[in-house]
N, CA, C and O atoms as CSV, one atom per row, in Angstrom:
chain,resi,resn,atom,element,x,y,z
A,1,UNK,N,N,85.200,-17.963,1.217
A,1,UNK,CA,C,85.035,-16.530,1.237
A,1,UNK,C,C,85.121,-16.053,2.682
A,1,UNK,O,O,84.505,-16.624,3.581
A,2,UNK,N,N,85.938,-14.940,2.892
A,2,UNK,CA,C,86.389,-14.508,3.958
A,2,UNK,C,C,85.081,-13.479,4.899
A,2,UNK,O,O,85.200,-12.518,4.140
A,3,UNK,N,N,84.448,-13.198,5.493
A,3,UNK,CA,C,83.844,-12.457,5.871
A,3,UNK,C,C,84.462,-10.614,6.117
A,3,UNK,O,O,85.434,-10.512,6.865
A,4,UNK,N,N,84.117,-9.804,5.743
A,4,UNK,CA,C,84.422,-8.721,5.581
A,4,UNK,C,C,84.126,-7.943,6.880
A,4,UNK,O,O,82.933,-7.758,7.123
A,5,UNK,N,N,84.902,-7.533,7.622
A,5,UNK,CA,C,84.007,-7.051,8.337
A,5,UNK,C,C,83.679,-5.339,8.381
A,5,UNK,O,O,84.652,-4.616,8.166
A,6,UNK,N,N,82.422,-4.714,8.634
A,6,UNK,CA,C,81.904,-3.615,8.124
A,6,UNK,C,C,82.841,-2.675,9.040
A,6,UNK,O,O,83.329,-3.012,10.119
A,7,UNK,N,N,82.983,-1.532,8.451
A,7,UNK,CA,C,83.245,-0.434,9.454
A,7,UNK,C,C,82.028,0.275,10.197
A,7,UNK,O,O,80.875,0.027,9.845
A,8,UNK,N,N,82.314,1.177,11.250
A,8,UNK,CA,C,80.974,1.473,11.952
A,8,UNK,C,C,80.885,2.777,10.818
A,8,UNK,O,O,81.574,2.969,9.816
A,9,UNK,N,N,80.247,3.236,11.142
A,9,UNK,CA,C,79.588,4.468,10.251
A,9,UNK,C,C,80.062,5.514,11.253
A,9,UNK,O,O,80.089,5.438,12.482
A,10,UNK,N,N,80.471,6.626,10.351
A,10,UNK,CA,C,81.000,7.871,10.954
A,10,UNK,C,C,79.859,8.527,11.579
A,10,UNK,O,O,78.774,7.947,11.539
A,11,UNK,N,N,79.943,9.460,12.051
A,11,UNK,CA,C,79.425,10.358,12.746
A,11,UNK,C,C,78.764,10.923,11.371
A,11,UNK,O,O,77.539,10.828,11.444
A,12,UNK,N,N,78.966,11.179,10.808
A,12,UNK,CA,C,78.837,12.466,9.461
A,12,UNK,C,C,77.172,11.846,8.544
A,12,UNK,O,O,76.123,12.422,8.257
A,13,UNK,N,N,77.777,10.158,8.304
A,13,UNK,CA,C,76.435,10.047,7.634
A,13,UNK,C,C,74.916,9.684,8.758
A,13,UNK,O,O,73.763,9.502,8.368
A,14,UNK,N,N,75.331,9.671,9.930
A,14,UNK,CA,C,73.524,9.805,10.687
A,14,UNK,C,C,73.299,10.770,10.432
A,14,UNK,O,O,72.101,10.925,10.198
A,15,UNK,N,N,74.093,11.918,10.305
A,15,UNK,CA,C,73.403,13.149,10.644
A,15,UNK,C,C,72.677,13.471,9.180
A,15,UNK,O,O,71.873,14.393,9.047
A,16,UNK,N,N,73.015,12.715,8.264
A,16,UNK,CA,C,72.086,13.039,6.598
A,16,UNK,C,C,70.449,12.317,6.873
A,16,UNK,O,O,69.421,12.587,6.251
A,17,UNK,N,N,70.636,11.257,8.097
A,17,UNK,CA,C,69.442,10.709,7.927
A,17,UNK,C,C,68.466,11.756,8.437
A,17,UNK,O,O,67.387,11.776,7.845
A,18,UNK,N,N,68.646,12.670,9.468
A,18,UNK,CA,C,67.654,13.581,10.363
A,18,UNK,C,C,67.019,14.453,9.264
A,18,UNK,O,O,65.872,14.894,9.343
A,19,UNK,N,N,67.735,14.635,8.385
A,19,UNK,CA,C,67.286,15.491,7.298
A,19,UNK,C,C,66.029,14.810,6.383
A,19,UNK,O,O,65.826,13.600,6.277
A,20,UNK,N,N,65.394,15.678,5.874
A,20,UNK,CA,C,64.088,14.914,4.946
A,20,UNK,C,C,64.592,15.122,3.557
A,20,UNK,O,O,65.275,16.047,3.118
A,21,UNK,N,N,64.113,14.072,2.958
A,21,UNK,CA,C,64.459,14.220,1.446
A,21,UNK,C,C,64.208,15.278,0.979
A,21,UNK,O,O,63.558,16.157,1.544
A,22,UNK,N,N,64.609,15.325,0.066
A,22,UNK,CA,C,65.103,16.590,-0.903
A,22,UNK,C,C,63.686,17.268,-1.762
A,22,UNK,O,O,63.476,18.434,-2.096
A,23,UNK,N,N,63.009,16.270,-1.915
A,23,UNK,CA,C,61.647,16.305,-2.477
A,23,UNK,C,C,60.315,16.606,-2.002
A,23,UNK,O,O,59.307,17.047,-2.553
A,24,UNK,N,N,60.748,16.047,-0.185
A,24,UNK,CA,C,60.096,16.684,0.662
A,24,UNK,C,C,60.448,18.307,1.151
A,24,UNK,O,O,59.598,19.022,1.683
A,25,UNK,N,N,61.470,18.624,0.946
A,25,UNK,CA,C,61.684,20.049,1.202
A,25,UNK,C,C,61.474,20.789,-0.231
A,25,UNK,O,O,61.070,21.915,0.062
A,26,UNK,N,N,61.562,20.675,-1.665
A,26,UNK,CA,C,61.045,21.294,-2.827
A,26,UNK,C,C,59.798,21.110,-2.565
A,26,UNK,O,O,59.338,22.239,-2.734
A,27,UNK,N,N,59.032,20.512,-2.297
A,27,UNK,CA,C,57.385,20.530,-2.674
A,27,UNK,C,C,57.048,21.618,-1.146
A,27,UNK,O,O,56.543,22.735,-1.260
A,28,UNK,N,N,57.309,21.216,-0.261
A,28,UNK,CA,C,56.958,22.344,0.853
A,28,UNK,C,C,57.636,23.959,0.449
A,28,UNK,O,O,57.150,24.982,0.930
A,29,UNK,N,N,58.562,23.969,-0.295
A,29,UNK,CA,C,58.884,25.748,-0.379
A,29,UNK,C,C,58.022,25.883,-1.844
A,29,UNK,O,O,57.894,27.015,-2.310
A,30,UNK,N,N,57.451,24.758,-2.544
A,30,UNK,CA,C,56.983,24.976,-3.535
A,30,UNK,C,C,55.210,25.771,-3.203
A,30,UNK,O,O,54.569,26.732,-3.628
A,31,UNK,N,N,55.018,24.617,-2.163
A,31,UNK,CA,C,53.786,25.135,-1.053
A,31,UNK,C,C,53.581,26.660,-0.772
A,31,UNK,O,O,52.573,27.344,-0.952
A,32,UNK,N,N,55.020,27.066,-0.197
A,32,UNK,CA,C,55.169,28.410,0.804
A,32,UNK,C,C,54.495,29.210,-0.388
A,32,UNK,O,O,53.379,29.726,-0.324
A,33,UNK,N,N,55.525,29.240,-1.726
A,33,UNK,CA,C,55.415,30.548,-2.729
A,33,UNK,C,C,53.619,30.577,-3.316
A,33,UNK,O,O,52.878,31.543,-3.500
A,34,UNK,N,N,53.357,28.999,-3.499
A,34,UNK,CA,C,51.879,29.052,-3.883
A,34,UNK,C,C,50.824,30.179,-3.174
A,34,UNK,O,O,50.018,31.007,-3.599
A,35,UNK,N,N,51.352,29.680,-1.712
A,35,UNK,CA,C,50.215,30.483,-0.721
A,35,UNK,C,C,50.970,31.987,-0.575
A,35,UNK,O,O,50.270,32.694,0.149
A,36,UNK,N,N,51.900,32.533,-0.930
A,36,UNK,CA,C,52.661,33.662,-0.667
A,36,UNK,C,C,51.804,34.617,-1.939
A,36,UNK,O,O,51.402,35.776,-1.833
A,37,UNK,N,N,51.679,33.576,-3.290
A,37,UNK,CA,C,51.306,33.935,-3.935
A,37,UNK,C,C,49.917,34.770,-4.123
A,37,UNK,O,O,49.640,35.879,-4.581
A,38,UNK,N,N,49.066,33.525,-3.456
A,38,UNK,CA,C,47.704,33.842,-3.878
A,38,UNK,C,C,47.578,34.892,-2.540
A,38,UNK,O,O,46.750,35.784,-2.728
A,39,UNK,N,N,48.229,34.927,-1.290
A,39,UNK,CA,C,47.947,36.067,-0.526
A,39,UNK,C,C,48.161,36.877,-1.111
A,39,UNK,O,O,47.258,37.704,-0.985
A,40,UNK,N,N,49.479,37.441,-2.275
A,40,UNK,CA,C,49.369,38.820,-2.663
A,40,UNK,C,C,48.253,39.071,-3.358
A,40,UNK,O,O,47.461,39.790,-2.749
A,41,UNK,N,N,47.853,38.655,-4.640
A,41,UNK,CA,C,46.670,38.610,-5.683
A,41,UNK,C,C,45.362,38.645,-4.502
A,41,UNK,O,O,44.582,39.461,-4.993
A,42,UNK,N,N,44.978,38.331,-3.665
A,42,UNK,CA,C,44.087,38.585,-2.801
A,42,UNK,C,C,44.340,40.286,-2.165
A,42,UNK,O,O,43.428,41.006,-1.760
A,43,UNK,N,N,45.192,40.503,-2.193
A,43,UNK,CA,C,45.745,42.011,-1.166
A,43,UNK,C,C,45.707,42.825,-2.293
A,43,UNK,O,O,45.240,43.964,-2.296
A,44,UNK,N,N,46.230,42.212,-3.324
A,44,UNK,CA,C,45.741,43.302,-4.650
A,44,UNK,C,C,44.830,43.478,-5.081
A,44,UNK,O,O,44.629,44.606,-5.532
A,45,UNK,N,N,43.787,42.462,-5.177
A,45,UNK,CA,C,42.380,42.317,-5.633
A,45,UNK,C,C,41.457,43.531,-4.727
A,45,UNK,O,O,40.798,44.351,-5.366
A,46,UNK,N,N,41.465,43.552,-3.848
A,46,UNK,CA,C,40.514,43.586,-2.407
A,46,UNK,C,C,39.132,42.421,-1.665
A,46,UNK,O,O,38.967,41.202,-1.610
A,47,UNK,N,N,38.338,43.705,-1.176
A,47,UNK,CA,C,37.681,42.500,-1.301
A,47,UNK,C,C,36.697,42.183,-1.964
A,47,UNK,O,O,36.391,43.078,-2.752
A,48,UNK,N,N,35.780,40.934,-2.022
A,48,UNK,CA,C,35.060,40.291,-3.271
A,48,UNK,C,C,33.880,41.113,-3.331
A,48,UNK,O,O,33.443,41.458,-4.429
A,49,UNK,N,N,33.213,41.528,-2.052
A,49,UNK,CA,C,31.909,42.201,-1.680
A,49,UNK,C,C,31.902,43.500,-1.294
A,49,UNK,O,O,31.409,43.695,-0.183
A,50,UNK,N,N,32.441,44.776,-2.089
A,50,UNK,CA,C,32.890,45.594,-1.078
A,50,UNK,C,C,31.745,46.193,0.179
A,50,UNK,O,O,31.880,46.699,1.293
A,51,UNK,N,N,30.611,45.826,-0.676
A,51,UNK,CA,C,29.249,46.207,0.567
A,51,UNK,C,C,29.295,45.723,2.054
A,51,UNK,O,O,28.957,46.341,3.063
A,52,UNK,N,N,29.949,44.092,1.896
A,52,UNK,CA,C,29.689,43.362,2.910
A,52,UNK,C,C,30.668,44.317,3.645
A,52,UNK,O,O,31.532,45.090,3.231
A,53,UNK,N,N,30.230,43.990,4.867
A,53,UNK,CA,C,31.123,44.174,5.823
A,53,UNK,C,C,30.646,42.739,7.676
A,53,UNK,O,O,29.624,42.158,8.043
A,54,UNK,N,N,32.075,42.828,8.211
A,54,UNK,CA,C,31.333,42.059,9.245
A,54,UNK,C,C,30.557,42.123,10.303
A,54,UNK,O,O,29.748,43.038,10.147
A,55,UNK,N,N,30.446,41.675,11.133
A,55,UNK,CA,C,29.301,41.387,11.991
A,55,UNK,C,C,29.805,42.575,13.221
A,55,UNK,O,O,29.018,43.417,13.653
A,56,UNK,N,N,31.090,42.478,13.629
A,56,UNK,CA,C,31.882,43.281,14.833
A,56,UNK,C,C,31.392,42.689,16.148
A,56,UNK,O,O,32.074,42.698,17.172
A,57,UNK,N,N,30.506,42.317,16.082
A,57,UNK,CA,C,30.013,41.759,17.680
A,57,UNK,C,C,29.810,40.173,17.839
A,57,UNK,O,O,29.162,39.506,18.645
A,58,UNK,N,N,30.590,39.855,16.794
A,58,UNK,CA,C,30.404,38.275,17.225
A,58,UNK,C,C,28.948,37.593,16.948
A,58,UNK,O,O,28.903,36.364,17.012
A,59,UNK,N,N,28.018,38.154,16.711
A,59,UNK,CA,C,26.354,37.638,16.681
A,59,UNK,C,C,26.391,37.214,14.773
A,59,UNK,O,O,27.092,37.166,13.762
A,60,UNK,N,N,25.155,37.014,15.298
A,60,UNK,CA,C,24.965,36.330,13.982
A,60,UNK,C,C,24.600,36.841,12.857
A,60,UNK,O,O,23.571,37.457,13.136
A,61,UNK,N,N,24.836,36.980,11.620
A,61,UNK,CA,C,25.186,37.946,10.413
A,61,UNK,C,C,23.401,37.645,10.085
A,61,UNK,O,O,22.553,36.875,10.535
A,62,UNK,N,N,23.442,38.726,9.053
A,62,UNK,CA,C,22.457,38.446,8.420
A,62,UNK,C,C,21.070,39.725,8.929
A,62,UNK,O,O,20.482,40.092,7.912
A,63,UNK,N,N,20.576,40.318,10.063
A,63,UNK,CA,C,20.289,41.088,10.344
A,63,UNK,C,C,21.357,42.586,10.637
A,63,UNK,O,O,20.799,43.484,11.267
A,64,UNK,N,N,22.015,42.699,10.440
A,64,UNK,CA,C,23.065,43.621,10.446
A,64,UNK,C,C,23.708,44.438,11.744
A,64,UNK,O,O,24.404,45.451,11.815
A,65,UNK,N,N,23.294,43.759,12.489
A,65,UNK,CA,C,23.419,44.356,14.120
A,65,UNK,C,C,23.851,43.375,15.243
A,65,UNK,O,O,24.369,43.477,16.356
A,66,UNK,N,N,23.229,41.997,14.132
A,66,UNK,CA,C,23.171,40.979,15.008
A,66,UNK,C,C,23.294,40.749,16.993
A,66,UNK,O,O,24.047,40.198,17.796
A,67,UNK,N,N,22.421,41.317,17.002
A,67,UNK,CA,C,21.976,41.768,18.681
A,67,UNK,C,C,20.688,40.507,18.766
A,67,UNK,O,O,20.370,40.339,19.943
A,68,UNK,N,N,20.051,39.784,17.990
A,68,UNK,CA,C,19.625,38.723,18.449
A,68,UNK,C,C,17.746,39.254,17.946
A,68,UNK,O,O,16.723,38.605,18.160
A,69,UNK,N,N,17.871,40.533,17.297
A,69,UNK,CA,C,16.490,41.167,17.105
A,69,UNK,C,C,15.192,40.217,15.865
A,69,UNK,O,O,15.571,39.442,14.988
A,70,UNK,N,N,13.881,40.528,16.110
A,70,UNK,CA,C,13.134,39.590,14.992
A,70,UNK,C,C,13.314,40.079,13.756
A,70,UNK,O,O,12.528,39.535,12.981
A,71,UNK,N,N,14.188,41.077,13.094
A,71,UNK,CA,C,14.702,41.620,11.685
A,71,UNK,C,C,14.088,40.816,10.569
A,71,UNK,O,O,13.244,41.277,9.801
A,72,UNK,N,N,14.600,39.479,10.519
A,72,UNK,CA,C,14.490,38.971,9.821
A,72,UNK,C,C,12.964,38.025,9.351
A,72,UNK,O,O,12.754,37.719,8.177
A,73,UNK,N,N,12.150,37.712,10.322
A,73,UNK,CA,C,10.733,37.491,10.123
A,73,UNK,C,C,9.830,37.878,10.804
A,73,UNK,O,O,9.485,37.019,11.615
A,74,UNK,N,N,9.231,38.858,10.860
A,74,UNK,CA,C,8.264,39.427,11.714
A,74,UNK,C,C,6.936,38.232,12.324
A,74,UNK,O,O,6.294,37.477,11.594
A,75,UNK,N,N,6.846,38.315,13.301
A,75,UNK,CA,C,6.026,37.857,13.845
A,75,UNK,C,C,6.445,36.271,14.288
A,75,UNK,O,O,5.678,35.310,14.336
A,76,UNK,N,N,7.911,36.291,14.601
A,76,UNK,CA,C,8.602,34.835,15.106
A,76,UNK,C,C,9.469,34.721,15.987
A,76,UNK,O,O,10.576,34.958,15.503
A,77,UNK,N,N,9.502,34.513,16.873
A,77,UNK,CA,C,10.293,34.482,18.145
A,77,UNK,C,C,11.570,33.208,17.923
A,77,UNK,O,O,11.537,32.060,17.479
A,78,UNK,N,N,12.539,33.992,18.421
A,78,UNK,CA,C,13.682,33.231,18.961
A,78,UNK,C,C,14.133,32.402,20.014
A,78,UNK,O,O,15.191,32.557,20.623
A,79,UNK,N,N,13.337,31.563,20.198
A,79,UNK,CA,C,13.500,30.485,21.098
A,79,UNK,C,C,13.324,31.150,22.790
A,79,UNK,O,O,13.788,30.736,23.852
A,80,UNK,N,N,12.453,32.336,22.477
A,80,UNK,CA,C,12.016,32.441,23.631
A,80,UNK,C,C,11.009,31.998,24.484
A,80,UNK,O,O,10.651,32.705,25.426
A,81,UNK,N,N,10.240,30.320,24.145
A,81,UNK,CA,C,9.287,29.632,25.029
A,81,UNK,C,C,7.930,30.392,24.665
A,81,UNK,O,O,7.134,30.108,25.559
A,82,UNK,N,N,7.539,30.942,24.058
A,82,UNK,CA,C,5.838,31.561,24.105
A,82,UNK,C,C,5.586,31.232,23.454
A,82,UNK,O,O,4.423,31.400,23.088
């Protein structure tokens, strides 16, 4: 048996390898529409709490001003040492 010898490979088929399978690109646009999705149904909905609203100053929720005040238990200090 004679040994065959291979041809080199064209230019044309590396360039199929850079590409990702086919299955990897359906499941990622399958991804996109999921989340495209549930953003609209969220934008249509509104929102869940309409009372809530946020903080605006970055502090910590829950007293409504969140400026760092004893609101929330009278007679307890915030890590001010006394």
């Amino acid at each position: 048996m004679a040994d065959i010898p291979l041809s080199p490979r064209s230019p044309g088929t590396t360039r199929g390898k850079l590409l990702p399978p086919p299955a990897l690109c359906g499941f990622l646009l399958l991804l996109m529409l999921l989340f495209a999705a549930s953003y609209a149904v969220g934008a249509a909905v509104g929102p869940v709490a309409p009372g809530m609203h946020g903080t605006g100053s970055g502090g910590s929720g829950g007293d409504g001003g969140g400026g760092g005040g004893n609101g929330d238990m009278p007679g307890m200090s915030h890590g001010s040492g006394e």
